[in-house]
C-alpha positions in Angstrom: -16.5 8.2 -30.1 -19.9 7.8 -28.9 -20.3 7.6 -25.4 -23.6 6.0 -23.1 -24.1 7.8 -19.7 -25.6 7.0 -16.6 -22.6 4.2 -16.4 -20.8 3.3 -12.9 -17.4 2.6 -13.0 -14.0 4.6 -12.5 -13.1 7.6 -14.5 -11.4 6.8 -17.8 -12.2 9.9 -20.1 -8.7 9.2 -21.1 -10.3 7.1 -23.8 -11.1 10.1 -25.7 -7.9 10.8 -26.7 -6.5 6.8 -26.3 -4.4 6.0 -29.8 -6.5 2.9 -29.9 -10.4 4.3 -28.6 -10.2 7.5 -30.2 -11.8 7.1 -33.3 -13.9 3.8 -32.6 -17.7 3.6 -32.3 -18.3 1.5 -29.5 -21.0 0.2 -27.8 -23.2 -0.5 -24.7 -21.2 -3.4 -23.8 -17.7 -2.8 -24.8 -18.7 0.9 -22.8 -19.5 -1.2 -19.6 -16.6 -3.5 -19.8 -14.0 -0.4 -20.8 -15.5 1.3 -17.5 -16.0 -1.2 -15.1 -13.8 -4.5 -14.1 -16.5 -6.2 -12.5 -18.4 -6.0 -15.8 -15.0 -7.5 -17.6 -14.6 -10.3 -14.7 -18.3 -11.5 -15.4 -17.6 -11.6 -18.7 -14.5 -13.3 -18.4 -16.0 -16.1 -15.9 -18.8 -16.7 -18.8 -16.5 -17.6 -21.6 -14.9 -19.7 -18.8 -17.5 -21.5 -18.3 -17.8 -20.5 -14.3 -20.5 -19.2 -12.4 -21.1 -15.4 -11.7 -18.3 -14.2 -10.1 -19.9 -13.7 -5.6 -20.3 -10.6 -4.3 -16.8 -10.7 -2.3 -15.0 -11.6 -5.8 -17.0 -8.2 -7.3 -15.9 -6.0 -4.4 -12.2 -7.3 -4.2 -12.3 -6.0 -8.5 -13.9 -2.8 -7.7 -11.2 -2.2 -5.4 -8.7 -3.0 -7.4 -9.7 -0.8 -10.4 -10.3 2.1 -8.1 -7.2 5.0 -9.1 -7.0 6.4 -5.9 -3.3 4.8 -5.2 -0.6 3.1 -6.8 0.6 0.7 -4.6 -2.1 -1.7 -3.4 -2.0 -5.2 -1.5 -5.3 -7.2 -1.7 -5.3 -10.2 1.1 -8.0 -12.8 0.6 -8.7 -16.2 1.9 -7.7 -19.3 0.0 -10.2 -20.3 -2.7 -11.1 -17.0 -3.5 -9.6 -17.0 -6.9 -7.1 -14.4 -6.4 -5.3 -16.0 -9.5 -8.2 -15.9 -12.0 -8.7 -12.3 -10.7 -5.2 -11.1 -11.8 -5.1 -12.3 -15.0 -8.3 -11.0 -15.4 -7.3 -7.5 -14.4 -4.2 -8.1 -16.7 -6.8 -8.2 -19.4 -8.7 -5.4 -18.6 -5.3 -3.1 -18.6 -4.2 -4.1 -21.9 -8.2 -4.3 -23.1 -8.4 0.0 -22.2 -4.6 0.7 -23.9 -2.7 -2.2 -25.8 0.0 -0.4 -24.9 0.6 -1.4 -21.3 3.5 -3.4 -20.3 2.5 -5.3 -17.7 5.2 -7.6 -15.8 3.2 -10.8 -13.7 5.2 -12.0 -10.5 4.8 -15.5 -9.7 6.4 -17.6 -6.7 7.5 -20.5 -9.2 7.9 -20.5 -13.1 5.6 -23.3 -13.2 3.0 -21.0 -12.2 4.4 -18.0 -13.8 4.2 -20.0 -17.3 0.7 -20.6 -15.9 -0.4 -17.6 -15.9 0.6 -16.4 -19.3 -0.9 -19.3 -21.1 -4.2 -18.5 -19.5 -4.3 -15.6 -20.1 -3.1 -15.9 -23.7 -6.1 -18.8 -23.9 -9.0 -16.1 -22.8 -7.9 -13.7 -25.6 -8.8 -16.8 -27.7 -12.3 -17.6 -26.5 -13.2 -13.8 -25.0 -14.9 -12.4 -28.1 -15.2 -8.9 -27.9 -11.0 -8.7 -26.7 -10.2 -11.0 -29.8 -8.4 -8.2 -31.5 -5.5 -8.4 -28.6 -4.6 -11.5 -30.7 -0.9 -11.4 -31.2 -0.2 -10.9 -35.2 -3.7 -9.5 -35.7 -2.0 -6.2 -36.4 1.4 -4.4 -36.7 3.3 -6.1 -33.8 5.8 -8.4 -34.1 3.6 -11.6 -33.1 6.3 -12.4 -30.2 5.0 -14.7 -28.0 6.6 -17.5 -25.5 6.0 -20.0 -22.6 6.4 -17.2 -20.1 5.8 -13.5 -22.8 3.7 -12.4 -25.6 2.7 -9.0 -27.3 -0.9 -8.0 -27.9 -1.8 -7.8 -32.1 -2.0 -3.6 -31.5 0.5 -2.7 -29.7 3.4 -1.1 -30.8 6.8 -2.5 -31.5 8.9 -2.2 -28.4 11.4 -3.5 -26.7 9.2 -5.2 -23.7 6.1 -7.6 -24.7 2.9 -6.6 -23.6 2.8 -9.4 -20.8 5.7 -10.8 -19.5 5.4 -13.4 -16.5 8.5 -14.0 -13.9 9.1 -16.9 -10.9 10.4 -15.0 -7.5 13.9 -16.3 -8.3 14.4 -13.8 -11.2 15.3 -10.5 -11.1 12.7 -7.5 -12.1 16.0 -5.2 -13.3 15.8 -4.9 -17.4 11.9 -5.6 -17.0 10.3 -2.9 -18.6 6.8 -2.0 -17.3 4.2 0.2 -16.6 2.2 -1.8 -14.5 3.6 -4.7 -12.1 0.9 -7.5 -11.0 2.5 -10.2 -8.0 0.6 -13.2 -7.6 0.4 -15.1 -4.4 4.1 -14.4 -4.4 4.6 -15.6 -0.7 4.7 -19.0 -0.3 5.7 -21.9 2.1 8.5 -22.7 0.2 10.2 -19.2 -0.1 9.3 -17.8 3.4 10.2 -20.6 6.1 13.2 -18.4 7.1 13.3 -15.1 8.8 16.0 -14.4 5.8 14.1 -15.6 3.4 11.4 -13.1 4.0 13.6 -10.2 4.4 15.2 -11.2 1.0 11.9 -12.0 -0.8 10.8 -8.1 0.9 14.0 -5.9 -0.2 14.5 -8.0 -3.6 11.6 -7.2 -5.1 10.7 -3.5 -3.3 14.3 -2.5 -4.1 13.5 -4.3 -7.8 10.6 -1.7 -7.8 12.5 1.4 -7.1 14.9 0.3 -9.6 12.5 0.0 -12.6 10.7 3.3 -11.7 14.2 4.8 -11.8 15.3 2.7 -15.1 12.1 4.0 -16.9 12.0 7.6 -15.1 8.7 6.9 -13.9 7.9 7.3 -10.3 4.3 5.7 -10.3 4.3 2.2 -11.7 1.2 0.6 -10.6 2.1 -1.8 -8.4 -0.4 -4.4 -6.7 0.2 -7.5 -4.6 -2.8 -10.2 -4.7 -2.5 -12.9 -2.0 -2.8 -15.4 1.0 -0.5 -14.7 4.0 1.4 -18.0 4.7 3.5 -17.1 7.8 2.6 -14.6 10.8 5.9 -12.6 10.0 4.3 -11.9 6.9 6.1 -10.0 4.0 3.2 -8.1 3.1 2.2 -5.8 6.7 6.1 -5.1 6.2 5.7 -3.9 2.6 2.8 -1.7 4.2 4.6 -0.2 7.4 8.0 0.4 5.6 7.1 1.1 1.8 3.4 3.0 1.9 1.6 0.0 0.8 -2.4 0.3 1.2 -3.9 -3.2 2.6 -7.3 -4.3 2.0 -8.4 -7.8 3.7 -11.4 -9.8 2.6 -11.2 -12.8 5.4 -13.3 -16.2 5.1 -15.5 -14.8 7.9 -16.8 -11.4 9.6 -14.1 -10.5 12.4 -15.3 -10.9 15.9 -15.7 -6.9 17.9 -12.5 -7.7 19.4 -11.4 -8.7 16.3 -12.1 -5.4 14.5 -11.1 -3.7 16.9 -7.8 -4.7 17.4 -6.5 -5.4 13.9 -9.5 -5.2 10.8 -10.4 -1.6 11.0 -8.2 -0.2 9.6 -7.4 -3.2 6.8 -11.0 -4.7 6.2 -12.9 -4.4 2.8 -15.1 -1.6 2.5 -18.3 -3.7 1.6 -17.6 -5.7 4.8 -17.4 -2.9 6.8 -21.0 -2.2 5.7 -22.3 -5.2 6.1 -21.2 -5.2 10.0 -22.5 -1.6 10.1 -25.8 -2.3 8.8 -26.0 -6.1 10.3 -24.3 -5.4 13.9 -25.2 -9.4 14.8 -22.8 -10.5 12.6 -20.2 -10.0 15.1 -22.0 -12.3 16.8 -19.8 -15.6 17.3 -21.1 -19.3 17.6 -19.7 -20.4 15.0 -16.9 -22.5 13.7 -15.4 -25.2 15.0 -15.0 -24.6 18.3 -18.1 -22.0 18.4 -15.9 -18.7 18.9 -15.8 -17.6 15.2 -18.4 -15.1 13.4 -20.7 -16.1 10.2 -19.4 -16.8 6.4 -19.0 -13.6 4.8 -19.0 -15.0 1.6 -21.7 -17.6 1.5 -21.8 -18.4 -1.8 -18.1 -19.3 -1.9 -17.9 -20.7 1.4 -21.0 -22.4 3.0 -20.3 -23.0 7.5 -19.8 -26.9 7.1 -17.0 -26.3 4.6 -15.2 -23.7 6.6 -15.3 -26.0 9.6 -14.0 -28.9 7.5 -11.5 -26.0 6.3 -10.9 -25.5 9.8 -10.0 -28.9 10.7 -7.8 -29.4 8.2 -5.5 -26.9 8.8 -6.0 -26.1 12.8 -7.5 -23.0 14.3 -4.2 -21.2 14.5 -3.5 -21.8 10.5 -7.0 -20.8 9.8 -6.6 -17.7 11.4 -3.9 -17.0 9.1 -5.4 -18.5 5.8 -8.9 -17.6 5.5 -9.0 -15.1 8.2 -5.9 -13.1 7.3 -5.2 -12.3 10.5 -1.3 -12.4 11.2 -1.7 -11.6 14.9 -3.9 -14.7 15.6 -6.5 -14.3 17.9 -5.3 -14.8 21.3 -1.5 -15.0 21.6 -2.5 -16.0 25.6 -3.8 -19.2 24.7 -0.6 -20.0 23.0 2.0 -20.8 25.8 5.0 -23.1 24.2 7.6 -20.7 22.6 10.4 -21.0 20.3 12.1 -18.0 22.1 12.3 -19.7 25.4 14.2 -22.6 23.8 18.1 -22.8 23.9 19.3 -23.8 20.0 23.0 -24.4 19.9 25.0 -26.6 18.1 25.7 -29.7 20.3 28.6 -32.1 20.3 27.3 -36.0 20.1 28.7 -37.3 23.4 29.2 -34.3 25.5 27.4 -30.9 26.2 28.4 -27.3 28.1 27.7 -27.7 31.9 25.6 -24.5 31.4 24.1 -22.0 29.1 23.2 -18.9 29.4 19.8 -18.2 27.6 18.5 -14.5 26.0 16.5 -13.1 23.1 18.5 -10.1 22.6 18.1 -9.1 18.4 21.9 -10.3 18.1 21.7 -14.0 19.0 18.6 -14.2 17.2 18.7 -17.2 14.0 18.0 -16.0 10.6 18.3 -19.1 8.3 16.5 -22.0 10.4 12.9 -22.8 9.3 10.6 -20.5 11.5 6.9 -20.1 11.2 6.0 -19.0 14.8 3.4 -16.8 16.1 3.8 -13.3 16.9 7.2 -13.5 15.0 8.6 -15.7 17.4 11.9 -17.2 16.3 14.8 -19.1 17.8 18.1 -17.6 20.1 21.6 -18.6 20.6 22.5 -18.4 24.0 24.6 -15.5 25.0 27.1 -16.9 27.0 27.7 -21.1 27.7 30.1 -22.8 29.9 33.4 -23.4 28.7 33.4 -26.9 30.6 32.0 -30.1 28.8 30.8 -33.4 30.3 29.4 -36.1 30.0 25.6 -36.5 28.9 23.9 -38.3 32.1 22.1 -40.6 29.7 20.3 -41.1 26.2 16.2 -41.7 25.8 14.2 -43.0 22.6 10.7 -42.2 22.9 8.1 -43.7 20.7 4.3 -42.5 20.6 2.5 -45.2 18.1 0.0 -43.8 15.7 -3.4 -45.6 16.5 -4.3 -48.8 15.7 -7.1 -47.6 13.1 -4.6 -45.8 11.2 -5.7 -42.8 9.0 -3.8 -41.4 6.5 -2.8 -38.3 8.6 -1.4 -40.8 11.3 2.3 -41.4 12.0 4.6 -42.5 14.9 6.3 -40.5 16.3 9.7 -40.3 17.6 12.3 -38.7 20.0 15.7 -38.5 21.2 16.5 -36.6 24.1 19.7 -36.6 26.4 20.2 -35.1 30.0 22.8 -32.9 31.4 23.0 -31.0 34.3 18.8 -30.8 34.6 18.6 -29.6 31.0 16.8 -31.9 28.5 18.4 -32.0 25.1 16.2 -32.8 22.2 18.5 -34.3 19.9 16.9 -35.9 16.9 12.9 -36.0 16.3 11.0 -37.4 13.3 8.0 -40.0 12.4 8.0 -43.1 10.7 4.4 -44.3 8.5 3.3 -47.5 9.9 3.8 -50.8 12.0 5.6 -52.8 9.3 9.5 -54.2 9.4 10.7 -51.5 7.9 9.8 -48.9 10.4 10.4 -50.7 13.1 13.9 -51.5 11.3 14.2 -47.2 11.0 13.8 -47.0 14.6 16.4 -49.9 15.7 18.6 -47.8 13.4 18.1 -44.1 14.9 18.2 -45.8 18.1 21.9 -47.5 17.2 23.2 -44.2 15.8 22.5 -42.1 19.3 23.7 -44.8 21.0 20.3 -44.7 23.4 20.2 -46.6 26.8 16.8 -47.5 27.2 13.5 -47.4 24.6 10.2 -46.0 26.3 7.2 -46.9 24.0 3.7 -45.6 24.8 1.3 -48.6 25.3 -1.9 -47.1 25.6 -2.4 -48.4 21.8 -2.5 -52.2 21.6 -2.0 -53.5 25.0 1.7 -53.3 24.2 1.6 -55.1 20.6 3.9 -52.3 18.9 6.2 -52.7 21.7 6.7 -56.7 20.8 6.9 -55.6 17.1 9.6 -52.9 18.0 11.7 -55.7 19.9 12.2 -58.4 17.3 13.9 -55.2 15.1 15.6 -54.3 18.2 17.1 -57.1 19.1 18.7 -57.9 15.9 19.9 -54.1 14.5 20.1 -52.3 18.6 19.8 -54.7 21.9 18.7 -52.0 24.0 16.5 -52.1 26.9 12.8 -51.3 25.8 9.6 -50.3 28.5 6.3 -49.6 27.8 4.9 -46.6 29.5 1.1 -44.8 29.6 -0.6 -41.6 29.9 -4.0 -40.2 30.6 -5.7 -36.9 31.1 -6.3 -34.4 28.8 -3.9 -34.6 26.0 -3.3 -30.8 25.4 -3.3 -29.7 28.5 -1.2 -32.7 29.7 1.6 -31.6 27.2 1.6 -27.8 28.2 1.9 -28.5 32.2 5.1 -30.5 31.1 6.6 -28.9 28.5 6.0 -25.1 29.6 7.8 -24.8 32.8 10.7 -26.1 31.6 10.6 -24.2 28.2 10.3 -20.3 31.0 13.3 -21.8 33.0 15.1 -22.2 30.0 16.0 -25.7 30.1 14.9 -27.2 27.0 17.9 -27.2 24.7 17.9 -28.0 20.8 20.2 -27.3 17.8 20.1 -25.9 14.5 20.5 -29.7 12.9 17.5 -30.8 14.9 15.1 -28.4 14.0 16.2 -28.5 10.0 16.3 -32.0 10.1 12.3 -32.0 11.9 11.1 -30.0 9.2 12.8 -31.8 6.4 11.5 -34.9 7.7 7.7 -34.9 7.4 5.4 -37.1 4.7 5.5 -34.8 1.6 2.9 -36.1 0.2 0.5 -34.9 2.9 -2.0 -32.3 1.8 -0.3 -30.1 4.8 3.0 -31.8 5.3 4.2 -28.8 8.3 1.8 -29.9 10.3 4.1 -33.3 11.0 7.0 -30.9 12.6 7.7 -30.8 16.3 8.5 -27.4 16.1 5.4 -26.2 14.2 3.2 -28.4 16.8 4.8 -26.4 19.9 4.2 -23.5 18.3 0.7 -24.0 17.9 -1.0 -25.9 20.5 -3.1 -24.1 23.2 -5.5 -26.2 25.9 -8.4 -26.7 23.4 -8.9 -29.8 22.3 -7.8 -29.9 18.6 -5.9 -26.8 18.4 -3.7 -29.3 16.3 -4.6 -31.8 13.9 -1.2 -33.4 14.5 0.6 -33.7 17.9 2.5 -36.8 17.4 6.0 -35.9 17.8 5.0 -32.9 20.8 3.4 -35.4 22.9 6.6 -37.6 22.2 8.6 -34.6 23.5 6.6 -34.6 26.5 7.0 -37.9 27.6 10.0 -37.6 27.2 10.5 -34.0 29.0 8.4 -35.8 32.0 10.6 -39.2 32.0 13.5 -37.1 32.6 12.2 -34.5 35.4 11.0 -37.3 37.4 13.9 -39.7 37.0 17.0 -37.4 37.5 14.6 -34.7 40.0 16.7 -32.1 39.7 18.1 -28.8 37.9 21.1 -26.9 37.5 20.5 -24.9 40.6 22.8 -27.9 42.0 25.5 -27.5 40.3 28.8 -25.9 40.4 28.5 -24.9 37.0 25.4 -23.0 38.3 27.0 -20.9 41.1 29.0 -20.3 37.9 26.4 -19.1 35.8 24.8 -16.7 38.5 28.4 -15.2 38.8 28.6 -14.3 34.9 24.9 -12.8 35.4 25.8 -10.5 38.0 28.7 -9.2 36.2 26.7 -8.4 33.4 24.1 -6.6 35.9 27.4 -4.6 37.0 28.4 -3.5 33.7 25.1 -2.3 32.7 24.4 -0.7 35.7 21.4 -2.8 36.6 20.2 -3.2 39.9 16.9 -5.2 40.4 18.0 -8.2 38.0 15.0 -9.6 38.0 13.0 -7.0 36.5 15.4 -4.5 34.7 17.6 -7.5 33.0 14.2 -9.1 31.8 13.2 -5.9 30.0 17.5 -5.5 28.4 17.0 -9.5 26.9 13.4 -9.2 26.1 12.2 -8.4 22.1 
């Protein structure tokens, strides 16, 4: 073999005495390709047709070709080809030994099948790999929608490449090297079970081929885009050894890096902030408090603060910063763990419940994407006394008159008992037309609703009159108009939050499955609609959500019935009950100051 020095790349002197390399003259630029990926990637993105791959795509291949570990996790924002990369590096494995087995992870078998006939099309148009051709030697020519073998390699049982969707199982999957592409997605991680399945199905699949093909060090390597802050892949990398590398959107801010890059970020970013310390400075984004672009030529500023927009701070700090802690969790003050979720009878309710967030009463299967792991509690004890809901509220927050496409109106239910507000049904209808305001008639007529309170700062009340001509003929219901002012975030937080820390916001599990469920799928970012991924995520800057249709909703609502009924559970009976069933838990844990010592027993 005859061998050109003076090349950078990793080592692979195991060429010399590679079944396929051994006795081949090669030259300058098979030599540069064999050595290096980045060489192979810009090769790759010229028979494609695409520009040179940027300087963040380069570094995110030179790490991934780098030998020093086995089990790798590259995080990078959306758009930066993540997908493209893989196959690429599928490639690049089977270009050094046609011999690899390499097993491709997808979320979906639509982009599993995906995968495989790209990369099957790149052997085609990729001259200098054209003899990975399948039948172009002794192989068997196998090749499928979702497998194939490479024209060198040898007959075996596996194919060369052989692409899966998350809901298959990796046992019987013979491989040497296994490749999981964008494998977390909306769809397969909305529940706190759903992530812990998704994490021990396919680590535990892991363990099981290294044991089914008595080899301890498959190369493993996850390429993706973090889509929920109780993300599966910081668990793969606490509990399983996993090494994380980040490349965000943007440089981190110094509190930033401190707190949660350091250890994580890229190594070419790291220079850059070394040798540039001003790009930690901030001033920009969309609200000013974000760094520069650190990958320019991907991402210019305008397009990250349309990026921004689109998807709201708090996403984007997930998306394109990968940053699963979010940058202030202060700022965010409506949680789901304050809430009381219980399953609720139609016409009656408990006289009290009894909230906590010990681990045990914690939900596993409801749709959950809030910060900081936040997630949604039974309550540990309820009154075994039901009455009467006090009365039944339909509020309806019009989408502006100028409609845009991401406008709806929004819509809630709520009930009152005992100073608790119930949230009973929530959704959205489209528009102003007969049919909607037929839809609304109806949900009002199914919860049997004693009065309709429509928001009339739209219009000078002309949705209202639309609403009653449906009314009248599906529901005749009393219907008032009703207006707010100020400040809308801040106007919903001073509402909503001190009656989410005493507890007396109660939902159940039907409601918040039911909001989720019920949100315009054809939307571009259809989560965004939800009421419960709204609370989650508003703060007091303006346009810390794109949409806050149905929270505002809520908090009309919330406010209608604090300052009509003026009072709480304190005044009950059922509440000298409640206190009673406190203390006796104080007494049987042995806990004297119940207002600090109980606070740290229920708190997670």
């Amino acid at each position: 073999m005859k061998w050109f020095k003076g090349i950078k790349g990793c080592d692979l002197t195991q060429l010399e005495t590679n079944w396929f390399w051994k006795e081949k003259e090669i030259s300058l630029v098979e030599y540069k390709m064999l050595t290096d990926f980045k060489k192979f990637l810009s090769a790759a993105f010229f028979y494609l047709g695409l520009p040179r791959p940027t300087k963040r795509q380069f570094n995110l291949a030179q790490y991934l070709q780098s030998p020093h570990t086995n089990k790798k996790i590259v995080l990078s924002y959306r758009g930066a080809g993540k997908s493209y990369i893989a196959c690429m590096l599928v490639l690049w494995f089977l270009y050094i030994n046609p011999d690899e087995r390499i097993l491709i992870v997808s979320a979906t078998e639509q982009k599993a099948a995906e995968n495989t006939t790209f990369i099957k099309n790149l052997i085609y148009i990729f001259k200098e790999i054209s003899f990975l051709k399948a039948g172009t030697n002794k192989n068997d020519g196998r090749s499928s929608a979702l497998a194939f073998t490479v024209g060198p390699a040898p007959i075996k049982q596996a194919p060369s490449v052989r692409a899966k969707s998350s809901t298959g199982a990796l046992t019987g999957s013979r491989c040497s090297i296994l490749i999981f592409d964008d494998l977390e997605i909306p769809k397969n991680s909305k529940t706190f079970s759903m992530r812990e399945e998704l994490k021990q199905k396919y680590v535990e699949g892991t363990m099981t081929l290294e044991k089914e093909m008595d080899n301890p060090n498959i190369k493993t390597i996850f390429l993706g885009t973090p889509q929920v802050f109780d993300t599966l892949y910081f668990k793969l990398e606490k509990e399983f050894g996993f090494e994380i590398r980040i490349w965000p959107a943007r440089y981190p801010t110094i509190e930033e890096y401190n707190k949660y890059y350091e250890p994580y970020l890229g190594l070419d970013i790291k220079k850059d902030l070394k040798d540039h310390p001003e790009y930690f400075e901030t001033g920009y984004g969309l609200n000013l408090n974000r760094c520069r672009t650190a990958d320019s030529d991907r991402y210019s500023e305008d397009s990250l603060i349309k990026e921004e927009l689109s998807v709201g701070p708090t996403n984007f700090d997930l998306h394109f910063q990968l940053n699963s802690q979010t940058s202030d969790l202060k700022l965010f003050k409506l949680k789901y763990k304050d809430l009381v979720v219980v399953d609720l009878d139609k016409d009656k309710a408990s006289g009290y419940y009894v909230w906590t967030n010990i681990p045990g009463n914690m939900y596993t299967d409801l749709p959950c994407d809030g910060l900081a792991n936040d997630n949604y509690f039974k309550p540990i004890k309820q009154s075994d006394n039901y009455y009467d809901y006090e009365g039944c509220v339909m509020h309806i927050d019009p989408s502006g008159m100028q409609r845009q496409e991401s406008d709806e109106t929004a819509w809630t239910v709520t009930k009152m008992l005992n100073g608790n507000v119930f949230i009973v049904d929530t959704g959205g209808v489209p528009d102003y037309s007969k049919n909607s305001m037929d839809q609304l008639a109806e949900i009002a007529k199914v919860h049997k609703v004693n009065q309709v309170m429509i928001e009339a700062n739209y219009g000078d009340g002309m949705f209202t009159e639309l609403a009653k001509s449906s009314f009248k003929k599906i529901y005749h219901v009393t219907i008032k108009d009703f207006k707010v002012s100020g400040k809308k975030e801040t106007r919903i937080i001073s509402i909503l939050e001190p009656m989410l820390n005493a507890h007396k916001i109660v939902t159940s599990p039907e409601c918040i499955i039911n909001d989720y469920n019920n949100v315009p799928m054809e939307s571009s970012n259809p989560e965004q609609y939800s009421l419960f991924y709204q609370m989650a995520r508003i703060n007091g800057n303006k346009g810390s959500i794109k949409h806050d249709d149905r929270l505002d909703c809520l908090a009309s609502a919330v406010k209608y019935w604090v300052e009509s009924v003026g009072r709480n559970s304190e005044d009950t009976d059922q509440f000298r009950e409640q206190q009673e069933y406190l203390k006796n838990m104080y007494d049987e844990l042995g806990i004297t100051d119940s207002s600090s010592d109980l606070g740290k027993f229920i708190t997670v």
